[in-house]
Structures are given as structure tokens and as C-alpha cells.
C-alpha positions, 0 to 999 in steps of 0.5 A: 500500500501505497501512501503519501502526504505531501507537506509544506517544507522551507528551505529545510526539507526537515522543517514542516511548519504549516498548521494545516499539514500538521493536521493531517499528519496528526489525523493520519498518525491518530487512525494508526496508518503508514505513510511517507511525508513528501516534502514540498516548497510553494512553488511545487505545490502545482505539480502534485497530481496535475495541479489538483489542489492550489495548497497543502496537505494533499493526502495521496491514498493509493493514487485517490487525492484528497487536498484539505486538511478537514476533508482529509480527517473526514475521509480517514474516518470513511475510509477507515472506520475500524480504526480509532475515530477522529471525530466519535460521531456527527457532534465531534465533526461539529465541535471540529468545525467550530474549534476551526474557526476559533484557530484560524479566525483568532489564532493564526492571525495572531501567529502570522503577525508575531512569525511573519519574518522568521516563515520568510527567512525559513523559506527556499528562496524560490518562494521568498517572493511569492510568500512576500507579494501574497502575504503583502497583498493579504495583509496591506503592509509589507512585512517588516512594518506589521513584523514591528508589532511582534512584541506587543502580539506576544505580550497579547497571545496567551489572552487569545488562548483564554478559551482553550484554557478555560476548557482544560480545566475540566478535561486533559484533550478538547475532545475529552479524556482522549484526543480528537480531530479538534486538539488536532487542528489547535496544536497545528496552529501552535506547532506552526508557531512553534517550528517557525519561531518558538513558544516562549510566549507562554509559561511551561506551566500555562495549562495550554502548554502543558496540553501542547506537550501532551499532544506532543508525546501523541503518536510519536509526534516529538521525535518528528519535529524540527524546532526553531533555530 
């Protein structure tokens, strides 16, 4: 069997740091299930199956491509319903919907702000351009003038992560006593973070990080890793 999923890479073949891509290594490794990690920068992005998918992760599954890192976690739990579930039914598909929306709405705004240069200065430099003219374009500044307001985002993103450590007061996952889909998509944005310019925003002993560790132990998931220089 043959499977692959390819992964938004910089200039380090080693260094995945894409928030989506993290899902669905994350989802893959949760339904126990082998596969290889194909490297991929911006601009090789078109190449992946005759240009099925304008971004990352696109999840090949004995030729069958699937792009998107949501549409991928619901076609593991399809396609392999006898191993363990991302979601536990229609209402974890529900609560991963909402949590998608707390993590790219409030906290990858937030991450792009404070890692802006550290993702450029990672990137190959085929994509330094597209990443600046694309990101420019998206934001309406160059990247050095929102970049010079990377401190006081720090200084304010443990208070972005206030639901989240609400929640761990009760339970050690978001999806209860064990992990779902949607610790998945919320680790993806802080190991992003995390791999592009580190975690020293937050306290080791901030439930959320103490949460992040513990996902980090999931899967063999630490021994994957490429942190921050």
C-alpha cells in the first residue's frame, strides 16, 4: 500500500511548519496508518497530481487525492472506520468545525503577525517572493512594518488562548479524556508557531502548554519535529 502526504517544507526539507499539514499528519498518525511525508516548497505545490489542489496537505491514498486538511480527517474516518475515530460521531465533526474557526479566525492571525519574518527567512528562496507579494497583498503592509508589532502580539497571545484554557480545566484533550480531530487542528496552529519561531510566549506551566506537550508525546509526534533555530 501505497501512501503519501505531501507537506509544506522551507528551505529545510526537515522543517514542516504549516498548521494545516500538521493536521493531517496528526489525523493520519491518530487512525494508526503508514505513510511517507513528501516534502514540498510553494512553488511545487502545482505539480502534485496535475495541479489538483492550489495548497497543502494533499493526502495521496493509493493514487485517490484528497487536498484539505478537514476533508482529509473526514475521509480517514470513511475510509477507515475500524480504526480509532477522529471525530466519535456527527457532534465531534461539529465541535471540529467550530474549534476551526476559533484557530484560524483568532489564532493564526495572531501567529502570522508575531512569525511573519522568521516563515520568510525559513523559506527556499524560490518562494521568498511569492510568500512576500501574497502575504503583502493579504495583509496591506509589507512585512517588516506589521513584523514591528511582534512584541506587543506576544505580550497579547496567551489572552487569545483564554478559551482553550478555560476548557482544560475540566478535561486533559478538547475532545475529552482522549484526543480528537479538534486538539488536532489547535496544536497545528501552535506547532506552526512553534517550528517557525518558538513558544516562549507562554509559561511551561500555562495549562495550554502543558496540553501542547501532551499532544506532543501523541503518536510519536516529538521525535518528528524540527524546532526553531
Amino acid at each position: 500500500m501505497t501512501r503519501a502526504l505531501y507537506s509544506l517544507c522551507g528551505a529545510d526539507e526537515r522543517r514542516f511548519f504549516s498548521p494545516h499539514c500538521w493536521k493531517a499528519v496528526m489525523a493520519l498518525a491518530h487512525k494508526g496508518l503508514d505513510f511517507e511525508e513528501i516534502p514540498t516548497t510553494y512553488a511545487r505545490i502545482r505539480a502534485i497530481g496535475g495541479g489538483v489542489s492550489q495548497t497543502v496537505p494533499v493526502l495521496d491514498d493509493n493514487g485517490r487525492l484528497i487536498p484539505d486538511s478537514f476533508d482529509i480527517a473526514l475521509y480517514l474516518e470513511e475510509a477507515y472506520p475500524e480504526r480509532p475515530s477522529l471525530f466519535n460521531g456527527e457532534g465531534g465533526k461539529a465541535l471540529s468545525r467550530m474549534v476551526e474557526g476559533y484557530s484560524q479566525m483568532i489564532i493564526h492571525p495572531v501567529i502570522m503577525r508575531i512569525a511573519l519574518l522568521d516563515i520568510h527567512a525559513n523559506l527556499d528562496e524560490g518562494d521568498k517572493a511569492y510568500f512576500r507579494e501574497s502575504r503583502e497583498v493579504r495583509l496591506g503592509k509589507p512585512l517588516e512594518v506589521v513584523a514591528a508589532d511582534s512584541e506587543a502580539e506576544k505580550a497579547a497571545f496567551a489572552v487569545k488562548l483564554e478559551p482553550l484554557r478555560h476548557m482544560l480545566k475540566f478535561q486533559p484533550f478538547i475532545g475529552g479524556q482522549t484526543p480528537l480531530f479538534a486538539d488536532y487542528i489547535v496544536f497545528g496552529a501552535l506547532q506552526w508557531l512553534r517550528v517557525s519561531a518558538g513558544l516562549t510566549m507562554l509559561a511551561a506551566d500555562d495549562p495550554v502548554m502543558l496540553w501542547f506537550e501532551r499532544c506532543l508525546d501523541l503518536h510519536q509526534c516529538r521525535g518528528r519535529t524540527v524546532t526553531a533555530a
